[in-house]
Backbone as CSV, one residue per row, in Angstrom:
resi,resn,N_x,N_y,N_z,CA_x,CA_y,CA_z,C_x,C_y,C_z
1,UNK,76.393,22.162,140.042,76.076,22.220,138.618,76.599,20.970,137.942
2,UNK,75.821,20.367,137.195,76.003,19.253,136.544,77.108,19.147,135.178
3,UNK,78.100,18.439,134.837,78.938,18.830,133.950,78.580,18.742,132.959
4,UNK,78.999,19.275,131.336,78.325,19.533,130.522,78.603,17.814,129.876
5,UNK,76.871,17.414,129.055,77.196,16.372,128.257,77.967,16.348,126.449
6,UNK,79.322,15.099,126.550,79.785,15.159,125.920,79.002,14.765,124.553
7,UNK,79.284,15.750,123.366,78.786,15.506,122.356,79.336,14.364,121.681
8,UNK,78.230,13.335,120.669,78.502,11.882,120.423,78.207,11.815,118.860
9,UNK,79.491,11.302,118.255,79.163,11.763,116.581,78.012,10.804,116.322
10,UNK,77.500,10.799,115.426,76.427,10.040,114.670,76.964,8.502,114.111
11,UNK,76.521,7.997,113.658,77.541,7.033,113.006,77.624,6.865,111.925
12,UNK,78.274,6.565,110.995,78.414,6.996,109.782,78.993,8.227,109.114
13,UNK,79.219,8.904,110.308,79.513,10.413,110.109,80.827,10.839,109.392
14,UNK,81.146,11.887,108.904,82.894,12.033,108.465,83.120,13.521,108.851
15,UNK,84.349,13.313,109.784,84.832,14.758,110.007,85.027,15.336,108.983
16,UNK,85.297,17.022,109.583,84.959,18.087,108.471,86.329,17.724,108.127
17,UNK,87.667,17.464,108.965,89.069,17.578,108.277,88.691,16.622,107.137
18,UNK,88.326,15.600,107.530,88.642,14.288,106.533,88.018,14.358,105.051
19,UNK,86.790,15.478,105.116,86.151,15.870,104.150,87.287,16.903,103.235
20,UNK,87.900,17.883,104.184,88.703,19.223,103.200,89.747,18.198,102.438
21,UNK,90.343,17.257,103.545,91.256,16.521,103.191,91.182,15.427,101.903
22,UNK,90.240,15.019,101.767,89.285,14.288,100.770,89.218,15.063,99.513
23,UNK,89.050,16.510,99.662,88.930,17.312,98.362,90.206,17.969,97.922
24,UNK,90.651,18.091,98.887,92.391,18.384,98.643,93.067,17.581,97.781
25,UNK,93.278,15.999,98.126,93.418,14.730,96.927,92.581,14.954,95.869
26,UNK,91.258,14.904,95.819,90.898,14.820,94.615,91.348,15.713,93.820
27,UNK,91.559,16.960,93.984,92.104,17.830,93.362,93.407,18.322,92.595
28,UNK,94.261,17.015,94.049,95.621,16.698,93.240,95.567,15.469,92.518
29,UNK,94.664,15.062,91.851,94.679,13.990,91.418,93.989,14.346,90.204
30,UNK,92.847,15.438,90.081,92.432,16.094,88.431,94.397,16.513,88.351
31,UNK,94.568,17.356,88.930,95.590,18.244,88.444,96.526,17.080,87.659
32,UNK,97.086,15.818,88.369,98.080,15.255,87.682,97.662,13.939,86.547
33,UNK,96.021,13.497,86.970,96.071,12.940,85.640,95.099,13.660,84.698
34,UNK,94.532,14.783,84.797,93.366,15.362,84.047,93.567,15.841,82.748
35,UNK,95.032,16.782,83.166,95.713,17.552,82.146,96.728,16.923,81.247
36,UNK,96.706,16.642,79.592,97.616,15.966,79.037,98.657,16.300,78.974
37,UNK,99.980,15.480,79.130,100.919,16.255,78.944,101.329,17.207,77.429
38,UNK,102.230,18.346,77.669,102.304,19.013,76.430,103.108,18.113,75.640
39,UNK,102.684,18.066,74.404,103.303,17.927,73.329,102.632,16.015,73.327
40,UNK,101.617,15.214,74.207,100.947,14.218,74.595,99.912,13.981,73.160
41,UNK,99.324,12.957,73.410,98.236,12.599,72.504,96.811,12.984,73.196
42,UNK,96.113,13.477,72.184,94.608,13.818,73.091,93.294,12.917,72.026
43,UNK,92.584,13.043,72.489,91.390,12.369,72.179,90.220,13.492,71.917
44,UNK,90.498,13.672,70.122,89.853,14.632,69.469,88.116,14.557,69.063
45,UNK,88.118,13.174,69.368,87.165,12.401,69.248,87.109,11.914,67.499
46,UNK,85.871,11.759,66.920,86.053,11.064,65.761,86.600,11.856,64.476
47,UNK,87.354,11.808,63.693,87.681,12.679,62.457,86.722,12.105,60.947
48,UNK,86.395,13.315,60.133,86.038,12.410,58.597,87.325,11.851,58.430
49,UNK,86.431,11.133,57.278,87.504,10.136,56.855,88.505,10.865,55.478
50,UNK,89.707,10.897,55.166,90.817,11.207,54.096,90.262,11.324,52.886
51,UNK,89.844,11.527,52.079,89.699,11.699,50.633,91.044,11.763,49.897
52,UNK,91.371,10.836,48.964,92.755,10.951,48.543,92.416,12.565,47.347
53,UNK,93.332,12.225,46.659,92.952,13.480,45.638,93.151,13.265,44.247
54,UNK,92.446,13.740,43.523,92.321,13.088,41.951,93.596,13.144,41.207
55,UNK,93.410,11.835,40.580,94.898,11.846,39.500,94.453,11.173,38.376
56,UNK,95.109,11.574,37.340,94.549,11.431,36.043,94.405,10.109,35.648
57,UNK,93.209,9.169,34.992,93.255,8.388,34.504,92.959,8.019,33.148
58,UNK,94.051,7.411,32.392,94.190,7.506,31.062,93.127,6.782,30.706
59,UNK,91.804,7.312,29.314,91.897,6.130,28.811,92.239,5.533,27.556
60,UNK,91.913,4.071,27.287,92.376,3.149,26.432,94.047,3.247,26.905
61,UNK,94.507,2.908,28.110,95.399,2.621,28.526,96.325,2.356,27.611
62,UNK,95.854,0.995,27.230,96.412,-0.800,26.624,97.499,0.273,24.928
63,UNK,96.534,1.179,24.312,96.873,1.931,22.825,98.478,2.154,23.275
64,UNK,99.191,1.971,22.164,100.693,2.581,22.076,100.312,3.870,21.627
65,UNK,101.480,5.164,22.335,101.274,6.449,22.134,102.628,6.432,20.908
66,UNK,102.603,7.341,20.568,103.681,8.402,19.532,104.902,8.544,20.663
67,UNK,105.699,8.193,20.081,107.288,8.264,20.681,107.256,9.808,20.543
68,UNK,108.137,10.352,21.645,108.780,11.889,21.361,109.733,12.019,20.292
69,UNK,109.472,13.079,19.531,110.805,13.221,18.647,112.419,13.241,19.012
70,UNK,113.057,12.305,18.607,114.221,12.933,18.983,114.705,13.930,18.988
71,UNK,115.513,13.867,19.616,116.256,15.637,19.980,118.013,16.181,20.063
72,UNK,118.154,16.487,19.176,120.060,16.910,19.047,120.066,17.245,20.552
73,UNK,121.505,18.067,20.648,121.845,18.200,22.326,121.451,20.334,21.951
74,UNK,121.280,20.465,20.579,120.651,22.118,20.809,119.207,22.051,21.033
75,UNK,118.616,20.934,21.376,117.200,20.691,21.335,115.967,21.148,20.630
76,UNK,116.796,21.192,19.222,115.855,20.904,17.732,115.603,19.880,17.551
77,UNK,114.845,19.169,16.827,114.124,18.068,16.156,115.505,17.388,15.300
78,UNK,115.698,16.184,15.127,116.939,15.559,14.374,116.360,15.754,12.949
79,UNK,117.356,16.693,12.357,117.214,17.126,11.077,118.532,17.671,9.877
80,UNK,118.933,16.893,9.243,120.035,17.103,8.328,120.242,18.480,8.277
81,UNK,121.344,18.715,8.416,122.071,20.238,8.606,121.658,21.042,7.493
82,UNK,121.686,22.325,6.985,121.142,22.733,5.661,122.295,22.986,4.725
83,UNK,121.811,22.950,3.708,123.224,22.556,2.292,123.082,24.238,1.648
84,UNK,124.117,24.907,1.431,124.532,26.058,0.843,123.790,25.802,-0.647
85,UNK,123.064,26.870,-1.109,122.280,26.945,-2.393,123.464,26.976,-3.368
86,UNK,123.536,26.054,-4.086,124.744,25.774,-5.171,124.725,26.238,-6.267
87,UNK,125.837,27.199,-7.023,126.352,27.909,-7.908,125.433,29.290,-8.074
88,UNK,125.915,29.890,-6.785,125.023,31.122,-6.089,126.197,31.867,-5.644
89,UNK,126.415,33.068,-6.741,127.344,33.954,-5.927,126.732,35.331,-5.435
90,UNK,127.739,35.563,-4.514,127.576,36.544,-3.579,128.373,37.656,-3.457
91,UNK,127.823,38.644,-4.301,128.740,40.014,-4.574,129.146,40.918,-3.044
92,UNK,130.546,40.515,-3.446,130.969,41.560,-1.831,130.653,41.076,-0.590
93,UNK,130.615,39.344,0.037,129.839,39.071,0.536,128.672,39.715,1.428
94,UNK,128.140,40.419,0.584,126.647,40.841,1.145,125.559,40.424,0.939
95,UNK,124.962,39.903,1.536,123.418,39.412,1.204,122.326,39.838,0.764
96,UNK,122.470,41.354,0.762,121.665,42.360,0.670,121.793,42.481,-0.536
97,UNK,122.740,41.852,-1.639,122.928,42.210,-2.834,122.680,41.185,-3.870
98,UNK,121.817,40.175,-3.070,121.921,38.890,-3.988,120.276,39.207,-4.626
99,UNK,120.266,38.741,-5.825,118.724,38.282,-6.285,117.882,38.039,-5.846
100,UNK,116.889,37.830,-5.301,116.078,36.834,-4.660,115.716,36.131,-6.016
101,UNK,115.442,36.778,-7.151,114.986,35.569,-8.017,115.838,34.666,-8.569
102,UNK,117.238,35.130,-8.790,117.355,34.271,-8.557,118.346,33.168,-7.551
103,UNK,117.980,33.625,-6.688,118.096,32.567,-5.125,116.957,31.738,-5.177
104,UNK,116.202,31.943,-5.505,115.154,30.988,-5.367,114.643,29.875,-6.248
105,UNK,115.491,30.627,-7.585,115.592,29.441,-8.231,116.771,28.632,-8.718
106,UNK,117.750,28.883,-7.788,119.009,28.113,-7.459,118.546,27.046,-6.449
107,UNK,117.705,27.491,-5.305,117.449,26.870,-3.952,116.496,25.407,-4.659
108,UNK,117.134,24.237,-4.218,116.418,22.977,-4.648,114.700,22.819,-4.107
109,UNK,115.204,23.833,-3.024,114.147,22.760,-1.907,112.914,23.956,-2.489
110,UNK,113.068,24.640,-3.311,112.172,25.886,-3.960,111.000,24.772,-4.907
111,UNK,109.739,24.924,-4.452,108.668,23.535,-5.049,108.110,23.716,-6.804
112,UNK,107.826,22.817,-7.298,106.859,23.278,-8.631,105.991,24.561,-8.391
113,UNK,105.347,25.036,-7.497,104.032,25.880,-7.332,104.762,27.182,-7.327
114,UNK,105.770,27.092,-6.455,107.264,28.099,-6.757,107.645,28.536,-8.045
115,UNK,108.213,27.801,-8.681,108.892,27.746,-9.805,107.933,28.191,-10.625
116,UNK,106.500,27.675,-10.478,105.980,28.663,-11.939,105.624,29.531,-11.352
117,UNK,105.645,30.515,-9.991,105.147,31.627,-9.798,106.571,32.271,-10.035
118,UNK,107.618,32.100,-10.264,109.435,32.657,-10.634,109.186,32.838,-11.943
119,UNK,108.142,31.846,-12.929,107.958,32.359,-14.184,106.989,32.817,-15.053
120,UNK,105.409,32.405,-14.931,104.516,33.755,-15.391,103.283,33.108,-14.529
121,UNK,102.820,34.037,-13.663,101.703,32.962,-13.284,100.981,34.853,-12.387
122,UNK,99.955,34.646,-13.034,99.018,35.688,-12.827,98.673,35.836,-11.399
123,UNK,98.088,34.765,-10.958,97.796,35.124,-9.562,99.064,34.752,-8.629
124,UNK,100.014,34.503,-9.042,101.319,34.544,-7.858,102.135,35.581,-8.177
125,UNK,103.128,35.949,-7.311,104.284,37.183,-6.325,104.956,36.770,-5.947
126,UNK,106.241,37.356,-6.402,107.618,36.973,-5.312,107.627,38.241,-4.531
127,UNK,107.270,38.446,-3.246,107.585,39.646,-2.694,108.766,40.072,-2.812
128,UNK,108.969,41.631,-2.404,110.065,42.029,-2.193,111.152,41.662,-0.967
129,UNK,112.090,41.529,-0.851,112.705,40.810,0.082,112.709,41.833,1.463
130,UNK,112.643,41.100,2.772,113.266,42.153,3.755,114.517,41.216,4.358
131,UNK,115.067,42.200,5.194,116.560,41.879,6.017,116.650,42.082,7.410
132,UNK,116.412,40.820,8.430,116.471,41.433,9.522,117.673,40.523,9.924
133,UNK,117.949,40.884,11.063,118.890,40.065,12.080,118.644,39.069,12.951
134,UNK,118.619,37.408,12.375,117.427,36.291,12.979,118.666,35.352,13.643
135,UNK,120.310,35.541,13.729,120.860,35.105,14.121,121.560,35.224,15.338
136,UNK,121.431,36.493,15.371,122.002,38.075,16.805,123.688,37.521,15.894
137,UNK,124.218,37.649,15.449,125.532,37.935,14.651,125.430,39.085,14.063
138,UNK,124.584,40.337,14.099,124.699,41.748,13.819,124.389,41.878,12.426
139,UNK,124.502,40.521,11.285,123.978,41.046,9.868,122.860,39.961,9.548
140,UNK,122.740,41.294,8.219,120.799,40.717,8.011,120.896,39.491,7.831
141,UNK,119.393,38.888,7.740,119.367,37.198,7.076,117.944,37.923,6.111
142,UNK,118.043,37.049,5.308,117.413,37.264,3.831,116.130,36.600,3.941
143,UNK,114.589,37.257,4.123,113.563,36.838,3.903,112.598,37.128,2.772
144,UNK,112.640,35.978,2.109,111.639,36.080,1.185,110.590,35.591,1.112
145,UNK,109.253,35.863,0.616,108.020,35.306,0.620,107.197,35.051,-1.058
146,UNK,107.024,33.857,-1.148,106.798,33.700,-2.612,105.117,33.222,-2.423
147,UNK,103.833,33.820,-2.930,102.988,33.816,-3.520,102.284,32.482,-4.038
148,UNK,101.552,31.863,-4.261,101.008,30.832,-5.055,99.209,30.962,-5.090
149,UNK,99.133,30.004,-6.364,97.418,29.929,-6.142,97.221,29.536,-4.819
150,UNK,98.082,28.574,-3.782,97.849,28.036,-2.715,98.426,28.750,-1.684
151,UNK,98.917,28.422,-1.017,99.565,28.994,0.355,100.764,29.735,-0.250
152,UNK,101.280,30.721,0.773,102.354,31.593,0.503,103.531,30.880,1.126
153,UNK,104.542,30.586,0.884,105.972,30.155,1.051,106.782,30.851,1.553
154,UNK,107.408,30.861,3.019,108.708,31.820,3.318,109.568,31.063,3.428
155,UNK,110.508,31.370,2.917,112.055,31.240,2.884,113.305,32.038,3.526
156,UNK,113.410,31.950,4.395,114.735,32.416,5.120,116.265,31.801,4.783
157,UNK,117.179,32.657,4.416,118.439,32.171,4.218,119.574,33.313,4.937
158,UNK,120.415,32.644,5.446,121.795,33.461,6.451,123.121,33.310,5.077
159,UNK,123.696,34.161,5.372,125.206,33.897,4.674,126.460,33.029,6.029
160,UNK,126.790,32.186,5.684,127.747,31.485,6.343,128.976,31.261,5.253
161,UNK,130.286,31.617,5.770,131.086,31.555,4.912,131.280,32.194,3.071
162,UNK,130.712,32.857,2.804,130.381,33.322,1.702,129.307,32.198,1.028
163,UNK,128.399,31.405,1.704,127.782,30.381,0.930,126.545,31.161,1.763
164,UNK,124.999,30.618,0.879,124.184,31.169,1.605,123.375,30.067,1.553
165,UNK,123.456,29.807,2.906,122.119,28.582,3.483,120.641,28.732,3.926
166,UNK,119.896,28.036,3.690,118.564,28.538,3.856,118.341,27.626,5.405
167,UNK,117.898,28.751,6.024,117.320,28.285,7.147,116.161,28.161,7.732
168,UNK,115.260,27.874,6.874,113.954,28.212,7.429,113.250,28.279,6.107
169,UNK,112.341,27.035,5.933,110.804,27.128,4.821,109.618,26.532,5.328
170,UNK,108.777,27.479,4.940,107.312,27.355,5.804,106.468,27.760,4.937
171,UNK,104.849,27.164,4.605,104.086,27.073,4.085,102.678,27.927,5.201
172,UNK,102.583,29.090,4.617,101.756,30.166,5.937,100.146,30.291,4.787
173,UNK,98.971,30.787,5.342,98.137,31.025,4.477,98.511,32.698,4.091
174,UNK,97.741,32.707,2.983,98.107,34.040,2.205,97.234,35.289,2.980
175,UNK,96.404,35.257,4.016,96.280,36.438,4.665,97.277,36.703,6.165
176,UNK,98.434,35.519,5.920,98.989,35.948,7.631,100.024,37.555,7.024
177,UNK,100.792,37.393,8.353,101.363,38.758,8.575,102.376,38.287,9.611
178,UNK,103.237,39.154,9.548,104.594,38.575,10.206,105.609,39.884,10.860
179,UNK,106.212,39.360,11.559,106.893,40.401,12.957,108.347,39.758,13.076
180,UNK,109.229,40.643,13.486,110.150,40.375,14.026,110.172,41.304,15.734
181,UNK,110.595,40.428,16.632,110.845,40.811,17.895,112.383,40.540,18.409
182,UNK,113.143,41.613,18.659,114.570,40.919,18.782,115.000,40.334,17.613
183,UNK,115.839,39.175,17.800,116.236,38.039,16.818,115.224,36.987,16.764
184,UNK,113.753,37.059,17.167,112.268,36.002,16.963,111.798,36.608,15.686
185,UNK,111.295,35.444,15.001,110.246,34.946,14.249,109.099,35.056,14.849
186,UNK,108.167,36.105,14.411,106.461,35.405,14.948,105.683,35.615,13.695
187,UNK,105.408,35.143,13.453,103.981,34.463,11.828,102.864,34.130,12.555
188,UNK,101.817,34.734,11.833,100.684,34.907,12.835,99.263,34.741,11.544
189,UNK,98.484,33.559,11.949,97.868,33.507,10.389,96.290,33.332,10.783
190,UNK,95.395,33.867,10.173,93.779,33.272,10.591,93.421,32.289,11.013
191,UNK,92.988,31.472,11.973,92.316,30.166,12.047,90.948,30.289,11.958
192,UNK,90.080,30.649,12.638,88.700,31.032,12.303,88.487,32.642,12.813
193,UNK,87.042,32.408,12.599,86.472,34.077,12.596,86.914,35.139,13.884
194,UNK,87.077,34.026,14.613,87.543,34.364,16.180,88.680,34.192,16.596
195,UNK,89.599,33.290,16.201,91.204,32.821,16.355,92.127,32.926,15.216
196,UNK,93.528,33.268,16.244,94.560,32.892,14.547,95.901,32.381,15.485
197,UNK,96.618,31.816,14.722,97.914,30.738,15.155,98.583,31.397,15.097
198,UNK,99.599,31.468,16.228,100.751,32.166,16.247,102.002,31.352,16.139
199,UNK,102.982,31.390,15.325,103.861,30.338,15.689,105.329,31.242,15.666
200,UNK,106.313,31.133,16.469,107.516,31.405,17.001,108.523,30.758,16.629
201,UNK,109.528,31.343,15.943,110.520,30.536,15.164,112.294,31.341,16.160
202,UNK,112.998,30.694,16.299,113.926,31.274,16.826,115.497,30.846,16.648
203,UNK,116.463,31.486,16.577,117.944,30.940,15.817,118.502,29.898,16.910
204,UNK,118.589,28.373,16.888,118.986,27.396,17.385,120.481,27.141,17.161
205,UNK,121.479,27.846,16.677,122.595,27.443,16.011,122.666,26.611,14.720
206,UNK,121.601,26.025,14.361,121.590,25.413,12.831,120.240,26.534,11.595
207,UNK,119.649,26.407,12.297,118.345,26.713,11.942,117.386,27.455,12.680
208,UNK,116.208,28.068,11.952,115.710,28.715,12.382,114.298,27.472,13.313
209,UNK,114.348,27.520,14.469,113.628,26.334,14.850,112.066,26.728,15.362
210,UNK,111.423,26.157,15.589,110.086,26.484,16.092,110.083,25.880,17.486
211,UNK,109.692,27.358,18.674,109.395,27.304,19.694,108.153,27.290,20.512
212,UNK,107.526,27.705,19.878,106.323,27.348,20.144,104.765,27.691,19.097
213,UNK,103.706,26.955,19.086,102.586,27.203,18.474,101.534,26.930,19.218
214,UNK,100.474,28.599,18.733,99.614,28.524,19.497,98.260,28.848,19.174
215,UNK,97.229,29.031,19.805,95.908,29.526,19.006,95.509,30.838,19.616
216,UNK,95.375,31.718,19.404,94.831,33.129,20.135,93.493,33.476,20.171
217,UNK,92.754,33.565,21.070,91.483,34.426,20.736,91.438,35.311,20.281
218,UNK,90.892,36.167,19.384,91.089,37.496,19.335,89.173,38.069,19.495
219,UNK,88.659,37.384,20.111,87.457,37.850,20.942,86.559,39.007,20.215
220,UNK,85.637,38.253,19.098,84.885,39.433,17.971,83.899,39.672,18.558
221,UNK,83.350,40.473,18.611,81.729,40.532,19.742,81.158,41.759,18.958
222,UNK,79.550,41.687,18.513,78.727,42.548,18.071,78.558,43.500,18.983
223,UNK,78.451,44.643,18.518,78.180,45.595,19.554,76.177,45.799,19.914
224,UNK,75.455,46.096,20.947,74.685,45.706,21.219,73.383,47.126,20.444
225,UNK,74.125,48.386,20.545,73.295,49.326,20.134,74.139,49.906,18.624
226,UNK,73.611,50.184,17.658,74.094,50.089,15.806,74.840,51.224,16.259
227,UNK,74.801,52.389,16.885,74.785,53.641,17.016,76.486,53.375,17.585
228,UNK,76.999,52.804,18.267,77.791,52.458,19.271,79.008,52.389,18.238
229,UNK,80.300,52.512,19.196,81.837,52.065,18.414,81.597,50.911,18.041
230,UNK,82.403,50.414,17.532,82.937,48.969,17.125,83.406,48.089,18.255
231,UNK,83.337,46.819,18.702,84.101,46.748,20.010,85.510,46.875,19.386
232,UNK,86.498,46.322,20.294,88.202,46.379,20.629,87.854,44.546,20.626
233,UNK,88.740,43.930,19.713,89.822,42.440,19.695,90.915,42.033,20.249
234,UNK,91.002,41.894,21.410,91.944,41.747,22.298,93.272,40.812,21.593
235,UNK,94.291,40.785,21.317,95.208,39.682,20.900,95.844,38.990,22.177
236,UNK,96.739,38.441,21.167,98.091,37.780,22.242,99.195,38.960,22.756
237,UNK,99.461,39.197,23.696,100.415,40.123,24.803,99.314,40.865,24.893
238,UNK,97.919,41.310,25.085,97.486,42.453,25.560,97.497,43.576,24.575
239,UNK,97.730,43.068,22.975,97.665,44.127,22.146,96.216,44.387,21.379
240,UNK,95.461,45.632,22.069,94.347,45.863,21.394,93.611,46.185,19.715
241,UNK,93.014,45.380,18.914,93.288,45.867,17.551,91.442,46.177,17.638
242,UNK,90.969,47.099,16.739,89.555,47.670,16.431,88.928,46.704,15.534
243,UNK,87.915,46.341,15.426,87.119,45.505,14.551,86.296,46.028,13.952
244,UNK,86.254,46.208,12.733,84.639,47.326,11.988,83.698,46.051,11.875
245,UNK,82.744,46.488,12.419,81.267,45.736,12.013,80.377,46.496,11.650
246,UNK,80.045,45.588,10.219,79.129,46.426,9.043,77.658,46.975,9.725
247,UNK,77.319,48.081,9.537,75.779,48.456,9.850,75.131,47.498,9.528
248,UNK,75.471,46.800,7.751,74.228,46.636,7.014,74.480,45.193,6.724
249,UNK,73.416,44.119,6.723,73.684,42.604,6.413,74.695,42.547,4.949
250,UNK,75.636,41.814,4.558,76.798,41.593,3.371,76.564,40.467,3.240
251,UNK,77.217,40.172,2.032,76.902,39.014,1.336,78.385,37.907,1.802
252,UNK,79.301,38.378,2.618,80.777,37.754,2.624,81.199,38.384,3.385
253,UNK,82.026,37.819,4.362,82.702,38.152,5.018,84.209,39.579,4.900
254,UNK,84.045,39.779,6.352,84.769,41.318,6.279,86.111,41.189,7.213
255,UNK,86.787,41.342,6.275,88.796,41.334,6.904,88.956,42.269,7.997
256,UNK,89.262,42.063,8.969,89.785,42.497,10.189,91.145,42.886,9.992
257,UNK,91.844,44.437,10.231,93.082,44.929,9.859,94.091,44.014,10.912
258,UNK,94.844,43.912,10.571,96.271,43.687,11.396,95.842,42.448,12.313
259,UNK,94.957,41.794,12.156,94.582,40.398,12.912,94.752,39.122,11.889
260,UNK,94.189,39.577,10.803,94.599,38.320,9.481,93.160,37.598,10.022
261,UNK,91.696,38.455,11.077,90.697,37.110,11.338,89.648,37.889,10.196
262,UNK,88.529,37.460,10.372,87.399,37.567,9.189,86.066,37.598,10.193
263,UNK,85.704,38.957,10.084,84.595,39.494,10.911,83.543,38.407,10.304
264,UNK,82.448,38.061,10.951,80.793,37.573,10.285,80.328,38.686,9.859
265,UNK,79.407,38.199,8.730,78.651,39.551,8.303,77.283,39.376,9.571
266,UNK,76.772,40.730,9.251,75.581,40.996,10.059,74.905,40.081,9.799
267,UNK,73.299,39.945,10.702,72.172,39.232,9.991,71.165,39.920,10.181
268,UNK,70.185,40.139,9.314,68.988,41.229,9.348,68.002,40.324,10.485
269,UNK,67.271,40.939,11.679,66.764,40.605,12.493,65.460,40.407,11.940
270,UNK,65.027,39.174,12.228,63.897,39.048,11.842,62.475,38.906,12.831
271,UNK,61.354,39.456,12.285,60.304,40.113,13.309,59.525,38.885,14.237
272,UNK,59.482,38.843,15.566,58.642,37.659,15.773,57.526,37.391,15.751
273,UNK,57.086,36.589,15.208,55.933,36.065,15.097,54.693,36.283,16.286
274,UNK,53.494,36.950,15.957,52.485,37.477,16.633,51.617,36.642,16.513
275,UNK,50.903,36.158,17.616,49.537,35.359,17.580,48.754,36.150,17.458
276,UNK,47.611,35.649,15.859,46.752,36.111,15.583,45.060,36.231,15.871
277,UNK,44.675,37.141,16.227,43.503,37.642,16.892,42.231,37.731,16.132
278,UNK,41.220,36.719,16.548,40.165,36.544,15.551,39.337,38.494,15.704
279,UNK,38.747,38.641,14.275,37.984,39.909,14.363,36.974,40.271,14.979
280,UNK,36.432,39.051,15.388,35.010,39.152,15.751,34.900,37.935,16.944
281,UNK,34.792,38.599,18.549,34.901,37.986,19.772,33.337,37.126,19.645
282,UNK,34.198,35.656,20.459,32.470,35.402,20.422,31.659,35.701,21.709
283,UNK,30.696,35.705,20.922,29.150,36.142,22.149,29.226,35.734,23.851
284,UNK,29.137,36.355,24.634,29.341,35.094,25.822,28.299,34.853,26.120
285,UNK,28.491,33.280,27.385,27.235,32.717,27.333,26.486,33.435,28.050
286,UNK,25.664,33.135,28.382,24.157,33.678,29.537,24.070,32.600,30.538
């Protein structure tokens, strides 16, 4: 029997080891450069580009603005201390027992429009005084409100030392209305049909100072069916006040309770206009 012939590779050929062996490397070779290292840089490919983000640009740059007011170290406005109303006594030092009329016409800083409503003047009032506590020192301070053909005048005065200083004069329109909260000032006056100014006065150690002023909506809205409530006027803190709106068109405006705003009068709806229809169609053609 003839011995068997030896098999003869091809040429070019590659053993099967050299092949597993071949894929074995490649494989350790994804593994160690394929994967980035953690915490490495990767290649996210392209990003948009940054948009910076808007910042305000003034204009008319170049204009000089208004300096801030100066400011004491109680951070009121720089303002001469207030002067005790002179040759003004004060029975028992109580405040509650003084005149207002005449405190007010002791008080200098009390104006002409004042002074003749202190002496006969038909359409002006010195209200009656009230007493609240605007200092938190536990006793009243003395508010009075004086009347004019023009704007109404309040005057606030504290007792210090048996002298009584006025702390506080303000020129309000004659439909506002006024609150005390705590030891705050709030005066609250019409601006238009829809808004009114609130302004906040509060005890600074000299004076009664102003903390802030503001404008309020108080949001008037017709109601849509005649038959219907009135809407609700929303104020400042969430306090709801009722608005009457007239059934019937008025000639003037209608006062809103406890808001100091001025409803619009109605307006009678007027009918729209109908295109008019000849009587007699014409013939058509043939």
């Amino acid at each position: 029997m003839a011995p068997p012939t030896p098999l003869r590779r091809r040429p070019g050929a590659v053993p099967a080891v050299a092949l597993v062996a071949l894929a074995v490397l490649t494989a350790l070779a994804a593994l160690a450069f394929g994967r980035p290292d953690p915490g490495g840089l990767r290649d996210e490919g392209p990003h948009p580009a940054v948009t910076p983000s808007a910042s305000a640009r003034p204009l008319w740059p170049g204009l000089a603005t208004a300096p801030p007011p100066a400011t004491t170290a109680s951070g009121s406005a720089t303002q001469a201390p207030p002067q005790p109303v002179p040759d003004l006594a004060v029975p028992g030092h109580d405040l509650t027992a003084v005149d207002v009329r005449t405190l007010l016409a002791k008080d200098p800083a009390v104006g002409g429009e004042e002074r003749h409503a202190l002496d006969s003047c038909a359409e002006c009032a010195v209200r009656a005084p009230e007493f609240r506590d605007l200092t938190g020192d536990g006793l009243p301070e003395l508010i009075a409100a004086v009347t004019t053909p023009g704007p109404v005048v309040l005057h606030v005065y504290t007792l210090a030392g048996g002298r009584v200083l006025p702390i506080l004069r303000v020129q309000v329109q004659q439909e506002f209305s006024a609150a005390t909260i705590g030891s705050d000032l709030w005066l609250y006056e019409p601006t238009t049909v829809t808004t009114r100014t609130t302004s906040h006065y509060q005890w600074d150690g000299v004076r009664l100072a102003l903390v802030e002023k503001r404008v309020d909506g108080i949001g008037l809205l017709q109601p849509t069916d005649p038959g219907t409530d009135p809407p609700a006027a929303t104020g400042a803190g969430g306090s709801t006040e009722r608005v009457p709106v007239p059934k019937h068109p008025s000639t003037g405006p209608q006062p809103v309770p406890g808001a100091g705003a001025v409803a619009p009068s109605a307006r009678p709806v007027r009918p729209t206009p109908q295109p008019s229809v000849p009587a007699v169609l014409p013939e058509a053609k043939r």
